[in-house]
N, C-alpha and C positions, 0 to 999 in steps of 0.2 A: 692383743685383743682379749678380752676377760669373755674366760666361760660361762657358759649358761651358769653353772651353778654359782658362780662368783658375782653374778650382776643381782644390786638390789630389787627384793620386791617392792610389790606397790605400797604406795606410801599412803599411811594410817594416818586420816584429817582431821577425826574426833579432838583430838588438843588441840588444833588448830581454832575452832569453831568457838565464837564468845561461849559462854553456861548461858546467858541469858537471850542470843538468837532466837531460842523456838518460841521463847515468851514473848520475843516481840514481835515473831513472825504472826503470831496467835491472836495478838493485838491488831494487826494490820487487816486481818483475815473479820474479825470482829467489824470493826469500823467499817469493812469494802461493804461487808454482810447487811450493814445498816444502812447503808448508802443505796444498793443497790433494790433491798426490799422496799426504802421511800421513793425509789424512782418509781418502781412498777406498781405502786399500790399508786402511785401519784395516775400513773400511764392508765391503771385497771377504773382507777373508778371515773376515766374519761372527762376529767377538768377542762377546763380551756388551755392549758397548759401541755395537756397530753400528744398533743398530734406535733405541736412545738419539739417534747422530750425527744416523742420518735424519730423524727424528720434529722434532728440535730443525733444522735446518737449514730442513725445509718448513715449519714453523712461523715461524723466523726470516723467510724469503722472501716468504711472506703477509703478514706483517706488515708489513714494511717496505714493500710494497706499496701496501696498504691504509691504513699511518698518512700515506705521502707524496700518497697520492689524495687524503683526508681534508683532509688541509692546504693541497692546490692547489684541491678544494670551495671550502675555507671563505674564499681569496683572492678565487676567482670570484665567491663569492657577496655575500661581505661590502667587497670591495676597489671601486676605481674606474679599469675599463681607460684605458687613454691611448689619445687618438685624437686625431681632428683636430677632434674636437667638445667633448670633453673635455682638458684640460691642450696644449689645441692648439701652443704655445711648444715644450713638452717632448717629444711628438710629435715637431715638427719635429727637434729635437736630439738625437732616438734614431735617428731614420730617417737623418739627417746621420752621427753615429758609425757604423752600422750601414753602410751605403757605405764610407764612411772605411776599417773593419777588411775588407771584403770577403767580410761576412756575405751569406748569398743571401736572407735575409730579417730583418724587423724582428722579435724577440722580441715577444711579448704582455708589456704592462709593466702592472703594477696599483701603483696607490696604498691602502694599505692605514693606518687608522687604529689607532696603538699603542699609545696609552696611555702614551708618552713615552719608549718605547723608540728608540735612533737607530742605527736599522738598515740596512739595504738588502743586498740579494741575488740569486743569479743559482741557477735550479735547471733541469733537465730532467725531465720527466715523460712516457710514452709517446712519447716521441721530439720530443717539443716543449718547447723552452726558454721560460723565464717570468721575471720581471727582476721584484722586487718591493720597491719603493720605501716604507717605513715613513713615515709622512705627517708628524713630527716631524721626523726628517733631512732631509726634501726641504721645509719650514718654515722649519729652520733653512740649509738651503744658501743657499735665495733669498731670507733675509736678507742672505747672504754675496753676491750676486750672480750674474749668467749663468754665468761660470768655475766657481763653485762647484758649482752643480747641473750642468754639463755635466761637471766632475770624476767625481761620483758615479755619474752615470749612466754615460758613458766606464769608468770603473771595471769595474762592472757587466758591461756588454758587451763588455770585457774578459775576463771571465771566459768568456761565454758562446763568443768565439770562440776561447781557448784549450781548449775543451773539443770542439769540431769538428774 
């Protein structure tokens, strides 16, 4: 077992990141910017169109709500969290990456059976992230070996910490 002072720190993302992300993140920010000012000025000066905007907007809101709740349910309820009781290997290797990026903590990871879908994903919900492992991809990684599922996973938690 490698000593504390032997085990890598956290890993430096800056080279990893395009040069030109923050420009286009700045872009994207611009355009919401202009989108969202024409909505409300459209909403503010009470067109016949405005109560339409509203109506469909809180509408949209709820939904997306309620369809993303619905689907992080049906993980909980139907998936299998990783722990150290469960997929204990894997576990370890999310808690390992999750240090590694200099996450403050390990995502909730679910193994979820797909019916042969080769998926994996990283979502937030109420302010808690959730990494959700499709049980065919993560089948087929560790047929591939430890590299491979800790790709997948790494991936993953990749996402989650670019999203912090």
């Amino acid at each position: 077992m490698p000593s504390e002072s032997s085990r890598p720190g956290p890993l430096v993302l800056e080279p990893l990141i395009h040069p030109k992300e923050k420009i286009y993140f700045a872009i994207c920010i611009v355009v919401s910017l202009v989108v969202y000012i024409g909505l409300a000025l459209t909403i503010l000066n009470g067109g016949p169109i405005a109560g339409t905007l509203i109506t469909y907007l809180i509408f949209g809101i709820v939904a997306f709500f309620v369809v993303h709740g619905l689907h992080i349910g049906h993980v909980r309820g139907n998936g299998v969290r990783v722990s150290s009781r469960q997929f204990p290997e894997l576990n370890a290797t999310a808690e390992q990456h999750s240090r590694r990026l200099g996450l403050d903590e390990t995502p909730a990871i679910f193994v979820l059976q797909s019916g042969g879908v080769l998926n994996a994903f990283a979502t937030r919900f109420l302010g808690r992230n959730f990494v959700i492992l499709n049980s065919d991809v993560l089948a087929l990684a560790t047929q591939k070996g430890e590299k491979a599922v800790s790709f997948v996973l790494g991936h993953e938690l990749g996402h989650v910490h670019a999203s912090t």
